[in-house]
C-alpha angles and dihedrals in degrees: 000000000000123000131172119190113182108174112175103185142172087264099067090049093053103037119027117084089352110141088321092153092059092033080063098063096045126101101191117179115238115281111281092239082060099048114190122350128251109278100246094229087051103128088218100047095137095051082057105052089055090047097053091034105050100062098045099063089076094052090039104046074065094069137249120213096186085072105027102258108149114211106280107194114082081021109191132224118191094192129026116184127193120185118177136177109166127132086252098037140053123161156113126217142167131185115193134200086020117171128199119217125175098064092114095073101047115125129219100224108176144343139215112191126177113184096179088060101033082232109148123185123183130189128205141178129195133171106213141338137189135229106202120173145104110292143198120188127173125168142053132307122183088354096299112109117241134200136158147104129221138084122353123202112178114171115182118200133207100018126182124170136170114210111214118199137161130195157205131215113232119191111209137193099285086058096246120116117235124193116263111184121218110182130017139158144174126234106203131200130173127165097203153033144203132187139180120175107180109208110016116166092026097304098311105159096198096059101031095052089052086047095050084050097040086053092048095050096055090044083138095064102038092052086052087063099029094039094081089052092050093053089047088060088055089048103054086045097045091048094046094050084047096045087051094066115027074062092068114023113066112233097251093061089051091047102019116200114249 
């Protein structure tokens, strides 16, 4: 199986690359709406992650600036690639100026950390969320050819996904050690999908309306090849909010010593 999954978002315009030498240099403290960090010797120190985390996705999908956190919901992609070869589909799609809504609502569920090893796990749930954007599609899926450009309206429903990083500690000029991450990736579920693609075939109602049906119909199967590219989505998401601010803030503000 061959599979291409190209995401530009608003992310890779505002942080990469975006005043590093002086961020560097920098020892903010967390976000207020955060408050102290977990003591990293705290037995619990799963239970309160969740519970300082939880609360703050709902302030931070709104953007903050201070620590280069663009506004996440509704989160905009300017370009959206699919590239698909399986025996059941063949296909290449965009969608541009998507945009991602839903985020919002998204609930930070449990957390594994294991400092000794620099091992992270991180468990969400969200009901639902929403890819809405120009698109272009040509190509095959489950054997019945598809072509067409408009609007595009993809709605996935019962999401969970765990987000796996690992890390390194970087000491920096100013003698504090900031979090760097070196591996990370994002397991994805969902137990339902939803498309609409408004003029397929050139606007053939006919056609387009079967297809729209057909496609709704196999939802299983197209979630099974759409599903990696969508959790690549969360995780480059996920590792851009995180990257933000392990920049910024020093590790021991983010796990104080007791």
């Amino acid at each position: 199986m061959t599979v291409r999954f190209v995401v530009t978002c608003l992310f890779l315009i505002c942080n990469v690359g975006k005043n590093i030498e002086s961020a560097k240099l920098q020892a903010l403290p967390l976000p207020s709406y955060i408050g102290k960090g977990c003591l990293r010797d705290d037995p619990n120190l799963n239970e309160c992650i969740v519970r300082k985390g939880a609360p703050v996705i709902d302030i931070i999908v709104k953007g903050d600036p201070k620590y280069r956190i663009p506004k996440l919901d509704p989160l905009v992609i300017p370009a959206l690639t699919i590239q698909q070869g399986t025996k059941q589909v063949g296909l290449m799609m965009t969608c541009k100026n998507c945009e991602l809504h839903g985020l919002k609502d998204t609930r930070f569920v449990k957390a594994r950390v294991d400092e000794k090893k620099r091992h992270v796990e991180w468990d969400f749930e969200l009901d639902k969320c929403t890819f809405l954007g120009q698109y272009e599609i040509e190509g095959q899926v489950l054997i019945l050819p598809i072509k067409g450009e408009g609007d595009a309206n993809i709605t996935v429903n019962g999401i969970t996904f765990t987000y796996f990083y690992d890390y390194e500690l970087i000491k920096r000029a100013n003698q504090k050690d900031y979090v760097e991450i070196t591996n990370s990736k994002l397991k994805f579920n969902a137990n339902g999908m939803k498309l609409k693609l408004d003029n397929l075939f050139n606007g053939d109602k006919l056609l387009g309306d079967n297809m729209n049906l057909f496609l709704n119909e196999n939802w299983r199967d197209l979630l099974k090849e759409f599903g990696p590219a969508i959790g690549d989505a969360f995780g480059t998401i996920m590792k851009n909010t995180l990257g933000s601010v392990s920049d910024l803030v020093p590790y021991e503000y983010i796990f104080p010593t007791s």
